[in-house]
Backbone bond lengths (Angstrom), bond angles and torsions (degrees), N, CA, C in turn:
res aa  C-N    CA-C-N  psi(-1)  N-CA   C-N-CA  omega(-1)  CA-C   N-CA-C  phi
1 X - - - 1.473 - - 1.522 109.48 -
2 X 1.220 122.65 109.33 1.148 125.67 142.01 1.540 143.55 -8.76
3 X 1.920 137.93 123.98 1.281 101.09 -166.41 1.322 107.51 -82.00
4 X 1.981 129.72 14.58 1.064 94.24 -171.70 1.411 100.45 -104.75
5 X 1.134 104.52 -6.47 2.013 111.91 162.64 1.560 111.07 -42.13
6 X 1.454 96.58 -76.57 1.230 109.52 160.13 2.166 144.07 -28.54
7 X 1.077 88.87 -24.37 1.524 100.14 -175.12 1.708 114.46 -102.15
8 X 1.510 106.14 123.27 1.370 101.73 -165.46 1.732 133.07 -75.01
9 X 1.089 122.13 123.25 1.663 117.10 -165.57 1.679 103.74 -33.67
10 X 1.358 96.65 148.26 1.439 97.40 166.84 1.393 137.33 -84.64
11 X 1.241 110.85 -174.99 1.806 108.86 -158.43 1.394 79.14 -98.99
12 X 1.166 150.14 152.81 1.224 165.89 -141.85 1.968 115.03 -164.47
13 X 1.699 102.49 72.74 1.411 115.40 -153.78 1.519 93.64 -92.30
14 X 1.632 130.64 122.30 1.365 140.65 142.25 1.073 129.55 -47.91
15 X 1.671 142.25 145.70 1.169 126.26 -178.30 1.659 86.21 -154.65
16 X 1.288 121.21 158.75 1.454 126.26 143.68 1.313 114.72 -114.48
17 X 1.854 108.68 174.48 1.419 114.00 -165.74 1.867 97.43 -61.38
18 X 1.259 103.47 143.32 1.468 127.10 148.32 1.598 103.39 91.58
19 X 1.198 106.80 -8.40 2.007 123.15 144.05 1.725 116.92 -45.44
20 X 1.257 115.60 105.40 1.611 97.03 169.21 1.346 106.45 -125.92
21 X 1.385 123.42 114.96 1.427 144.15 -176.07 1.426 131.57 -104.17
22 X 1.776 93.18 26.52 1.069 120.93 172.54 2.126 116.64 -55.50
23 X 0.908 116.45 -35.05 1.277 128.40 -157.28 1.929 89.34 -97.38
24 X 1.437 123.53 -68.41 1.474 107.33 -179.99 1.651 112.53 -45.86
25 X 1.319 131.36 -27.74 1.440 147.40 -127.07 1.716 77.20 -98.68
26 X 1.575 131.73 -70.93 1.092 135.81 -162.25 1.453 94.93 -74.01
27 X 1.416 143.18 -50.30 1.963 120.84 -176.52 1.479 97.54 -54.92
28 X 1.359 134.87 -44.39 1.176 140.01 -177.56 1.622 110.86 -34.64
29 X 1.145 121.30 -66.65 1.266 141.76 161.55 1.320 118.64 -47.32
30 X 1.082 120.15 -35.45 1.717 117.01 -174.05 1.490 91.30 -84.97
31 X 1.337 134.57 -50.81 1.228 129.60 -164.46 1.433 125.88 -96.48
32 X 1.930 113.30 -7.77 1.370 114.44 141.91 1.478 131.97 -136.54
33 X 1.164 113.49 69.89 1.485 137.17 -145.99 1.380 98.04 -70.16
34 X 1.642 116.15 -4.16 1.847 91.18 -168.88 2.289 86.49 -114.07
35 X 1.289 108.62 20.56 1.285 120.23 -162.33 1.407 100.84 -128.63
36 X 1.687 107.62 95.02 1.471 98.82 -157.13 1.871 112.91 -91.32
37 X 0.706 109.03 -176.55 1.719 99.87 -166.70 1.514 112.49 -149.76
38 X 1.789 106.14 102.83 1.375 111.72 -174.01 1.740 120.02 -96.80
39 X 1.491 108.29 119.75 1.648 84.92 -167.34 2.131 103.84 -92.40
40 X 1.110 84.03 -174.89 1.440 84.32 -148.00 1.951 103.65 -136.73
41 X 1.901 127.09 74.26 1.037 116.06 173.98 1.236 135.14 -63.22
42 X 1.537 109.08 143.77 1.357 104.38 -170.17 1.692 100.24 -128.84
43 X 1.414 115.00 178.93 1.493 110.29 153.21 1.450 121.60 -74.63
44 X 1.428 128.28 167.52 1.093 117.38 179.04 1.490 128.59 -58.83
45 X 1.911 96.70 -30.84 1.178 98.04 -156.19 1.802 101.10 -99.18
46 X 0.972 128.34 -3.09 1.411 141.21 147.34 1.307 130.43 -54.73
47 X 1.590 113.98 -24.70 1.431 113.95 -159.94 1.803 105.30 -58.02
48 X 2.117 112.01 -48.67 1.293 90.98 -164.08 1.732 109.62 -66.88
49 X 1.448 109.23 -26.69 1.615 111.18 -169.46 1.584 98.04 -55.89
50 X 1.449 118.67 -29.76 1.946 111.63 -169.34 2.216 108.96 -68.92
51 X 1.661 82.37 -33.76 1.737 93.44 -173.39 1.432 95.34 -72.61
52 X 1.349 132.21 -32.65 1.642 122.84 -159.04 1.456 98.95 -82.10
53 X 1.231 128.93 -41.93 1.285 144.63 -178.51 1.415 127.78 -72.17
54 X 1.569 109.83 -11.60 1.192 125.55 157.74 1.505 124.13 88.47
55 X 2.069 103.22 17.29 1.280 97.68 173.28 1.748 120.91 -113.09
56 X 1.485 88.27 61.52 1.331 102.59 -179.31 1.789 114.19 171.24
57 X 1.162 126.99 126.61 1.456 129.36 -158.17 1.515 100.72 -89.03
58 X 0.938 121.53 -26.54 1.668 115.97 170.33 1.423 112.92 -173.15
59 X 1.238 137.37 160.16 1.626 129.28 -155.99 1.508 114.51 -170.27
60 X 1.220 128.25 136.14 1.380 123.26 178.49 1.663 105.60 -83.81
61 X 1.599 93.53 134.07 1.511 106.04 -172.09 1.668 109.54 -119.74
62 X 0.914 126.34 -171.88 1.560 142.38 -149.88 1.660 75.90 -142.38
63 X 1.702 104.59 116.03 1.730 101.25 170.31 1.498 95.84 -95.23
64 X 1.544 101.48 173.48 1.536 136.52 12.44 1.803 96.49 -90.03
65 X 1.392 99.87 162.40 1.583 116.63 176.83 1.540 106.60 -122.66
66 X 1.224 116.26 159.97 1.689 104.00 152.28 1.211 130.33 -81.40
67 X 1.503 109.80 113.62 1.669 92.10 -171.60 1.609 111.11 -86.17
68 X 0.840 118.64 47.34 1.810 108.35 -170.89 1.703 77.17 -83.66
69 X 1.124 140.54 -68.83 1.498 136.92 175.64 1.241 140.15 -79.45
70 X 1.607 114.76 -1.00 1.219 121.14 -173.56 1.559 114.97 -135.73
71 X 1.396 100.74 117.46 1.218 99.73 173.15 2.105 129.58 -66.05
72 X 1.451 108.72 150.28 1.678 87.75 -178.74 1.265 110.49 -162.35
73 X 1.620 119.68 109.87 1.207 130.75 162.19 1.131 123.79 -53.34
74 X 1.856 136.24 99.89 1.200 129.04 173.36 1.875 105.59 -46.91
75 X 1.222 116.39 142.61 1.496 112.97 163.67 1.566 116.61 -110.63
76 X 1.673 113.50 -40.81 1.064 98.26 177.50 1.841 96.15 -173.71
77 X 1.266 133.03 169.17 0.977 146.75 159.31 1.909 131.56 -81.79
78 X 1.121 97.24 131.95 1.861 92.16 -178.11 1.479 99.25 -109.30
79 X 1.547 89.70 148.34 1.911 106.21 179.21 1.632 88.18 -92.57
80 X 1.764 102.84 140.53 1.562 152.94 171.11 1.097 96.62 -45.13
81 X 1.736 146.23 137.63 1.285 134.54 143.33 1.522 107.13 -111.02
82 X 1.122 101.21 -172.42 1.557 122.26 154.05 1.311 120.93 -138.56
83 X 1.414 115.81 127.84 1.544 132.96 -159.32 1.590 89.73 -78.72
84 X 1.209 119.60 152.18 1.524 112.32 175.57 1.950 97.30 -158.86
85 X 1.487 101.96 154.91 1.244 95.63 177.22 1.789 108.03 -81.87
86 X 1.153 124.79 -163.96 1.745 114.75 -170.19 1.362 111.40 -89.81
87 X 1.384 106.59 -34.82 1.729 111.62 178.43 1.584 120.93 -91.29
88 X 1.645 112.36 3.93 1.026 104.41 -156.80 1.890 78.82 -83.90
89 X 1.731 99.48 175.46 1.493 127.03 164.65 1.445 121.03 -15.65
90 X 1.389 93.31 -67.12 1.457 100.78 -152.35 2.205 94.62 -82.67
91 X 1.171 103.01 -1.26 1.885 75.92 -166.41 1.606 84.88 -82.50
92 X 1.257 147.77 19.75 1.515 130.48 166.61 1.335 98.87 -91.21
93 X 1.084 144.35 0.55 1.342 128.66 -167.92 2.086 108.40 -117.90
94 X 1.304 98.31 140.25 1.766 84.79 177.57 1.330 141.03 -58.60
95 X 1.667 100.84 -22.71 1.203 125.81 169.67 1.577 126.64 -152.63
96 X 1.843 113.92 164.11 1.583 90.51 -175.70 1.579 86.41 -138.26
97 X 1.091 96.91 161.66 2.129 104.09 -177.51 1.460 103.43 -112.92
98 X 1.058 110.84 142.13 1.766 124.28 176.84 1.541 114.61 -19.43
99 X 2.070 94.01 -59.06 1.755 76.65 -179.02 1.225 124.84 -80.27
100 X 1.392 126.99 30.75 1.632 135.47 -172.78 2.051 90.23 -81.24
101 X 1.176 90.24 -31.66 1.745 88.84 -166.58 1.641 115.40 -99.13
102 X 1.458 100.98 36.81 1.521 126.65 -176.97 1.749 101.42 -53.53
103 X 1.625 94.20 -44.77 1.797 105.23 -159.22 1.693 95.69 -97.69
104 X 1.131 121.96 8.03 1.516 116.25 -156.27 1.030 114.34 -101.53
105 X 1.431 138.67 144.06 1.340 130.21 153.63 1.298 117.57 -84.01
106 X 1.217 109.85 126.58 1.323 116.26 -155.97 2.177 109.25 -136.73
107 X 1.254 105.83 96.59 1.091 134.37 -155.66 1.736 109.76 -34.26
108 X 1.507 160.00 -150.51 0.907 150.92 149.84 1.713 111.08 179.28
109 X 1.194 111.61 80.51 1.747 119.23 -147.51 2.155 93.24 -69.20
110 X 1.091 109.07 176.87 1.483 102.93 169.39 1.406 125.38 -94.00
111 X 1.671 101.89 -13.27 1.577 102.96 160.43 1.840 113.44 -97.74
112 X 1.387 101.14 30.37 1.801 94.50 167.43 1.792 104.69 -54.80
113 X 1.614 68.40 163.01 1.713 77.19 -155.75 2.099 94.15 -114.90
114 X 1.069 102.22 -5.62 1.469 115.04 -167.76 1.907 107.26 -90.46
115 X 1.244 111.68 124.51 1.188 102.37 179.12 1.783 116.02 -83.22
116 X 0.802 108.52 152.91 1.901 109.98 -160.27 1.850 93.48 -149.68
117 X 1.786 87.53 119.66 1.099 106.28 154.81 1.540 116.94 -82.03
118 X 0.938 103.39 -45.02 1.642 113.85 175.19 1.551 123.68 -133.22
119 X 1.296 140.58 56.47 1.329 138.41 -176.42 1.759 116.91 -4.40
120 X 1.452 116.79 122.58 1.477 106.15 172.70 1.561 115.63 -82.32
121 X 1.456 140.15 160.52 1.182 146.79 -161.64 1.126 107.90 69.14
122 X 2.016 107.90 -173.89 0.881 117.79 -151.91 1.977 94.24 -90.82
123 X 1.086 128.02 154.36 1.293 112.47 155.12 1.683 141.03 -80.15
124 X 1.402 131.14 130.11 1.011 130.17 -146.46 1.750 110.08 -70.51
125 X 1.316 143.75 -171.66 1.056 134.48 166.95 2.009 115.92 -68.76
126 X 0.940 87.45 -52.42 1.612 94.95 170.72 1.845 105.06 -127.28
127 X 1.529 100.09 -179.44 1.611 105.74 -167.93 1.863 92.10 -119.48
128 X 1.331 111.45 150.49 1.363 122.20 -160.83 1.735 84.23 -90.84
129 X 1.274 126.03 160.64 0.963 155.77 162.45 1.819 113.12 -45.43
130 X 1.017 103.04 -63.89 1.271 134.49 169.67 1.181 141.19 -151.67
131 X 1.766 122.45 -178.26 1.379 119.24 -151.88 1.072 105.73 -77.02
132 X 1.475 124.92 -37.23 1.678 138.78 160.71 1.387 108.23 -30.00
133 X 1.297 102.34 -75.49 1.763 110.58 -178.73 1.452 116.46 -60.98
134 X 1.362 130.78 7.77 1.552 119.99 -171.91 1.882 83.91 -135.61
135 X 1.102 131.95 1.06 1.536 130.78 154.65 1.326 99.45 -83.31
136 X 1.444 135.05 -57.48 1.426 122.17 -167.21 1.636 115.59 -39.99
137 X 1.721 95.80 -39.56 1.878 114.76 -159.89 1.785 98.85 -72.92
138 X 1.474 104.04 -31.59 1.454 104.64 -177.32 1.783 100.18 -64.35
139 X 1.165 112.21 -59.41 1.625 112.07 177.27 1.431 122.24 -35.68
140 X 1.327 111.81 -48.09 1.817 125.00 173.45 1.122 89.01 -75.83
141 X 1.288 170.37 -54.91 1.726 120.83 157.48 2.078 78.63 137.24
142 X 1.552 108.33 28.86 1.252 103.26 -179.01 1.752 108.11 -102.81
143 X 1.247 116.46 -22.92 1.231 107.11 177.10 1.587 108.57 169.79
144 X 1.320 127.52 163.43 1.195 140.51 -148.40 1.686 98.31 -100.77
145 X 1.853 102.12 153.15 1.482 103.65 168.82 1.422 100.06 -143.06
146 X 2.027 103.60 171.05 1.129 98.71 -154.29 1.236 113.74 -151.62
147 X 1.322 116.13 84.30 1.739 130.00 -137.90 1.969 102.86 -119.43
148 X 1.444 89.75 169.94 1.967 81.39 167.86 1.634 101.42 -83.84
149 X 1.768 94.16 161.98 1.568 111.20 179.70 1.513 95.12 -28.83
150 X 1.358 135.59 -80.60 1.341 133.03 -114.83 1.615 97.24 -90.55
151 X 1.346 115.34 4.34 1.874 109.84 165.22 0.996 88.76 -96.87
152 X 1.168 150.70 -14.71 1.342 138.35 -163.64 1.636 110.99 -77.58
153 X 1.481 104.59 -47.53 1.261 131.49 178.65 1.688 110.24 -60.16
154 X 1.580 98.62 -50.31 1.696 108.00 -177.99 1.427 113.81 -56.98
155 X 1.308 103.75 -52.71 1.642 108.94 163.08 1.038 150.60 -78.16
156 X 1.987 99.86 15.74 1.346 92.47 164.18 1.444 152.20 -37.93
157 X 1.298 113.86 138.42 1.753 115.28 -179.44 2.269 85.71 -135.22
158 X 1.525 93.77 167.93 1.409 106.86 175.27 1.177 112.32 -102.63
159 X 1.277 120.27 -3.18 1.868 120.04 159.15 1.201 116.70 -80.18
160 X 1.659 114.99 -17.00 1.436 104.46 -164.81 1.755 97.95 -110.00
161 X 1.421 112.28 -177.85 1.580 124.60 166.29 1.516 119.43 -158.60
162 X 1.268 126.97 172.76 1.673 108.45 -168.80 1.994 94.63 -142.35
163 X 1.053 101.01 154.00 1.163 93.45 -172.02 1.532 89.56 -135.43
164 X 1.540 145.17 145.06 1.360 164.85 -174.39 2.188 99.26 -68.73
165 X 0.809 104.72 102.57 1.408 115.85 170.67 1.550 127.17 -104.00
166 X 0.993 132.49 132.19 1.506 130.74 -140.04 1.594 101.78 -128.59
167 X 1.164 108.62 160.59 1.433 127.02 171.07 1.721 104.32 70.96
168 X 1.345 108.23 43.12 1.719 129.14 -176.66 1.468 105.28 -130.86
169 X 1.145 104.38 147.14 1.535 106.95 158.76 1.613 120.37 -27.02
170 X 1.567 110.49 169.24 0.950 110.59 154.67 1.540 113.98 -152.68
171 X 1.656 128.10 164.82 1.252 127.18 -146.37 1.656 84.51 -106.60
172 X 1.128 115.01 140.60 1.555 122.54 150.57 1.541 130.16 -109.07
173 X 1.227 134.01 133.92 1.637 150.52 -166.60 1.512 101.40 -89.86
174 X 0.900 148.29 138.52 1.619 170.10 130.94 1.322 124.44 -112.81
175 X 1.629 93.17 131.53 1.814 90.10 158.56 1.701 111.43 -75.32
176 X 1.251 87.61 150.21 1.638 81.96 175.04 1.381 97.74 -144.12
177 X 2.004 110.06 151.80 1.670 99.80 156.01 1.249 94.94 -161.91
178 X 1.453 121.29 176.32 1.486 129.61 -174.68 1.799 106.47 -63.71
179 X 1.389 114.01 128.97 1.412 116.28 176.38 1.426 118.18 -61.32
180 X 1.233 99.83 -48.14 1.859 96.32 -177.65 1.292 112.28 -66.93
181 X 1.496 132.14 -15.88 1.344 135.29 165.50 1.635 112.41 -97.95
182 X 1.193 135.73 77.87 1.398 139.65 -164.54 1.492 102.52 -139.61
183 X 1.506 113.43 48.99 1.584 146.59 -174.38 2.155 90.88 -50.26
184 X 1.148 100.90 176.57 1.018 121.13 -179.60 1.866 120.09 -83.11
185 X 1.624 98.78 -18.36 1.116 86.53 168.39 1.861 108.58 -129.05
186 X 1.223 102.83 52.41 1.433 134.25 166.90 1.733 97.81 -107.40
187 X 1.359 113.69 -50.70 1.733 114.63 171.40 1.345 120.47 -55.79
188 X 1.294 97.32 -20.61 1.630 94.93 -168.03 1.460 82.31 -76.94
189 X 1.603 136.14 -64.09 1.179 113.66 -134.79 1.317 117.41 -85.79
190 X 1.640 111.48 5.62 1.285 128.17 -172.18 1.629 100.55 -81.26
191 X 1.774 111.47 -53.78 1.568 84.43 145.56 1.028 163.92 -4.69
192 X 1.533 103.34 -89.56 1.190 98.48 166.96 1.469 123.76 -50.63
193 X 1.481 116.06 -41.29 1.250 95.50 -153.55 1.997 110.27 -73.45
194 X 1.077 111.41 -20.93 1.102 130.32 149.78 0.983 133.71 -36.22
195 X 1.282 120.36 -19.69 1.826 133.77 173.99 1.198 100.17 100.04
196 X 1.351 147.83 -19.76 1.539 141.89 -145.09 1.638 104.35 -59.86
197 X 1.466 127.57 155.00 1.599 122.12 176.73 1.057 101.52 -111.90
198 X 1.318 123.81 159.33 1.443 131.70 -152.17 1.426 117.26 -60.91
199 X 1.469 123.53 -25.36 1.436 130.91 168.91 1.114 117.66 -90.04
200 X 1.126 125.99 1.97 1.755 130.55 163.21 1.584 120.77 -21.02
201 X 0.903 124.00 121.45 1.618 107.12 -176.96 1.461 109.94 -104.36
202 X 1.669 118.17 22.35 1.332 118.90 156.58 1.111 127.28 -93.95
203 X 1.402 117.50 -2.40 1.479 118.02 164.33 1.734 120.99 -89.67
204 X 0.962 115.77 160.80 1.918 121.42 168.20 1.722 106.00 -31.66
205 X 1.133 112.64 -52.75 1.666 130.01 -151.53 1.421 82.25 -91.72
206 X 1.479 98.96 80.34 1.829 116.32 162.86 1.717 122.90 -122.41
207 X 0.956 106.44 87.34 1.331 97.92 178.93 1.573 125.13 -53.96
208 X 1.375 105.29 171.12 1.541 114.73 176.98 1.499 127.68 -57.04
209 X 0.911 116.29 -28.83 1.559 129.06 168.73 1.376 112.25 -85.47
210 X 1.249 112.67 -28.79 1.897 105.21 161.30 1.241 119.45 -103.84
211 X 1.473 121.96 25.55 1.283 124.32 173.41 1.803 125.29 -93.26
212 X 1.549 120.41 99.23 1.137 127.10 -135.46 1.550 104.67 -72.41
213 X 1.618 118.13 1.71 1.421 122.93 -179.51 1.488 88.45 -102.75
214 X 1.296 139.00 -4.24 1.614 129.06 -176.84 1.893 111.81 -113.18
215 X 1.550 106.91 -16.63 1.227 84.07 -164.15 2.173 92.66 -156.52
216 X 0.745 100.09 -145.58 1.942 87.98 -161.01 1.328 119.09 48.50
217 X 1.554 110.72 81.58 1.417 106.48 166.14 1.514 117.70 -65.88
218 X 1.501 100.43 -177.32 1.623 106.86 -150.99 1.786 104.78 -63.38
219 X 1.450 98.05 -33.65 1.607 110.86 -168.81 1.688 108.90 -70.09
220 X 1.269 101.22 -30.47 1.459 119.45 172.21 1.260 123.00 -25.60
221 X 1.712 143.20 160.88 1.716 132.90 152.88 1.332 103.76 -73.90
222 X 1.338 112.96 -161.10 1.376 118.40 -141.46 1.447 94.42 -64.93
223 X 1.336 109.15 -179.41 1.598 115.79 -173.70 1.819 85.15 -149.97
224 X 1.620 101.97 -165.03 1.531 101.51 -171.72 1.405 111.47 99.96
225 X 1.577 106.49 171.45 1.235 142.96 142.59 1.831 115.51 -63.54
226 X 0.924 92.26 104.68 2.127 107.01 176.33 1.393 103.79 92.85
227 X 1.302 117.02 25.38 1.787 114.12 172.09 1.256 113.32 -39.85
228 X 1.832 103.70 -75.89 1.526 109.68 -174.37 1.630 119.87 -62.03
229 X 1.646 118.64 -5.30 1.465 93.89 178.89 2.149 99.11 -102.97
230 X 1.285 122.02 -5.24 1.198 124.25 -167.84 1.689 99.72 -137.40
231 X 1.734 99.03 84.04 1.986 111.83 173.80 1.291 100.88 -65.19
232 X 1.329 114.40 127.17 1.465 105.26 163.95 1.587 105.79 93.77
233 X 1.297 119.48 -4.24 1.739 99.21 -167.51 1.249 103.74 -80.42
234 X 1.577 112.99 -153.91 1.666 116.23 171.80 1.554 104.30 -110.42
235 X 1.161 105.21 70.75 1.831 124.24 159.63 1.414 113.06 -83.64
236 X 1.687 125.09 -163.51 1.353 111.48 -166.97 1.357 119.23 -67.70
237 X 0.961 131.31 -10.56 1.640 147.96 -172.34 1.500 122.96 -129.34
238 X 1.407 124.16 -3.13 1.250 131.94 -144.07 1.913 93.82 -75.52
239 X 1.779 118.21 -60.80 1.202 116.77 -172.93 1.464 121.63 -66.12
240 X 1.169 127.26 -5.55 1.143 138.32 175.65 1.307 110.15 -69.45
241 X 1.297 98.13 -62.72 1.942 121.24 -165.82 1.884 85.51 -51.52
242 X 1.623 123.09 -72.81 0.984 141.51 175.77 1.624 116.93 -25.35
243 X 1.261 119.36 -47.45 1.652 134.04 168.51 1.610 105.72 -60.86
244 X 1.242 117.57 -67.84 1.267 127.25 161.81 1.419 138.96 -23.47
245 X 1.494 101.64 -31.54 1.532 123.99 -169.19 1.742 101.80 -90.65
246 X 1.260 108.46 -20.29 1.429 125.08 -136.91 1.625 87.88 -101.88
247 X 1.484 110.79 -41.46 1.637 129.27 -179.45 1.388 102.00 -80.17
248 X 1.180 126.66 -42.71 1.430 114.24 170.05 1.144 151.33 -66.11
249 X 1.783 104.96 -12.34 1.433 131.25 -161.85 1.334 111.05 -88.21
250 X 1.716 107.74 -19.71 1.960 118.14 -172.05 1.264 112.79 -93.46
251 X 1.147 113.01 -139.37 1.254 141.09 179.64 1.636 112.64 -99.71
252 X 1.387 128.88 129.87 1.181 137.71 -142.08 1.881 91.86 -64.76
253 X 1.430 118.21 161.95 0.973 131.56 171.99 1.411 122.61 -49.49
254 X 1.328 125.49 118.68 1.451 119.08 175.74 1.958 112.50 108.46
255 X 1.710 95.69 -33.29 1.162 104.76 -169.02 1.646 113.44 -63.77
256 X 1.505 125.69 177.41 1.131 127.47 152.70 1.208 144.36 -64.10
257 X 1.815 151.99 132.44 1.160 114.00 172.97 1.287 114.09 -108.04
258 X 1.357 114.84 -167.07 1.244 105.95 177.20 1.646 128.10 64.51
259 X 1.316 134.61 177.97 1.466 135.64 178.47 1.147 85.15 -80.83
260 X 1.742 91.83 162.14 1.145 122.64 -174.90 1.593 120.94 -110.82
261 X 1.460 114.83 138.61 1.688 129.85 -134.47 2.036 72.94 -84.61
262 X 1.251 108.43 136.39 1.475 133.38 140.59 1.596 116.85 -39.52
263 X 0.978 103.30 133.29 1.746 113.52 161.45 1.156 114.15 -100.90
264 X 1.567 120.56 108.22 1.319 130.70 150.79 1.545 116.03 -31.13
């Protein structure tokens, strides 16, 4: 056999701009080091078409998605900015609110990533291409943009600054990947990203000694599916152990409690 017979396909990780998956990417590695893991940028608005199409096994996306096919762990939410040049108005202040940008031109690229019922500011003559191209326009001193923290960050420049603006949308992060493909080492990384520790017995990667049809006898604590993240719950063994605890804590079986009744 050959080593390239031998060598296992890779994990094929999605990301969009202002995603950094730096931190799942390295537990990934410590805990399957011979399982190599290629990540894979996309645009935002591509990410679910890249997972449906199969060039990528699971990927952090910018919600909402369609889930009729895709599964998706919310992970977390990003705070709203406003891109601003350095001298303009608003970077003295800690924060600015939607209607601050009543008088503003206020940029709106075609890969915004922000869903808008109604865009705040004024609208520009045309719409920039992208988030790149509608930061440059903020720098030339033509008008303001208004993205989550982490474009803000990606696009840094030293003329510009962003200050947190409120009563706007906000962007949400998910893993996401195709449901009917939710392979075994799609579990792994759902794990991780999940916090799970390497002996978790809610992931695939369960060994024989934590396998709750092989081992937790009856007298045992909890047994099951989600033992180690829920001590004590009602898993395969949980009310038992719990009944048990309850008989052990008194006065021996059979015995009396309490003082003892006087004889007349």
């Amino acid at each position: 056999m050959t080593g390239s017979e031998a060598a296992p396909s890779p994990f094929r990780l999605a990301y969009v701009p202002g995603v950094t998956p730096a931190k799942w990417v390295r537990i990934w590695r410590e805990r399957l080091p011979d399982v190599p893991l290629e990540l894979v940028a996309v645009p935002a608005a591509e990410a679910a078409g890249a997972l449906r199409r199969g060039d990528a096994d699971a990927g952090f996306v910018r919600l909402p998605v369609d889930r009729t096919d895709l599964s998706a762990i919310p992970l977390y939410t990003e705070t709203t900015v406003v891109v601003v040049p350095k001298d303009h108005l608003f970077a003295a202040v800690d924060e600015v609110s939607a209607g601050d940008l009543a008088e503003e031109i206020v940029f709106h690229p075609l890969d915004d990533t922000l869903e808008w019922e109604r865009p705040p500011g004024l609208p520009a003559f045309e719409r920039p291409a992208t988030t790149g191209d509608a930061v440059e326009l903020v720098a030339a001193g033509v008008g303001l943009l208004v993205v989550p923290q982490s474009l803000a960050r990606l696009h840094h420049r030293k003329d510009l600054t962003y200050r947190p603006l409120t009563d706007v949308p906000q962007s949400r992060v998910a893993l996401s990947w195709p449901e009917e493909r939710t392979t075994d080492r799609v579990e792994d990384f759902i794990g991780i990203v999940r916090g799970r520790t390497v002996n978790s017995t809610r992931g695939r990667r369960t060994t024989a000694a934590e396998d709750p049809g092989k081992a937790a006898p009856r007298s045992g604590g909890a047994a099951g599916s989600g033992g180690a993240q829920r001590r004590g719950g009602a898993g395969g063994g949980g009310k038992p152990a719990a009944k048990g605890a309850r008989r052990g804590a008194g006065a021996p079986q059979g015995g009396r409690r309490g003082k003892p009744r006087r004889r007349s």
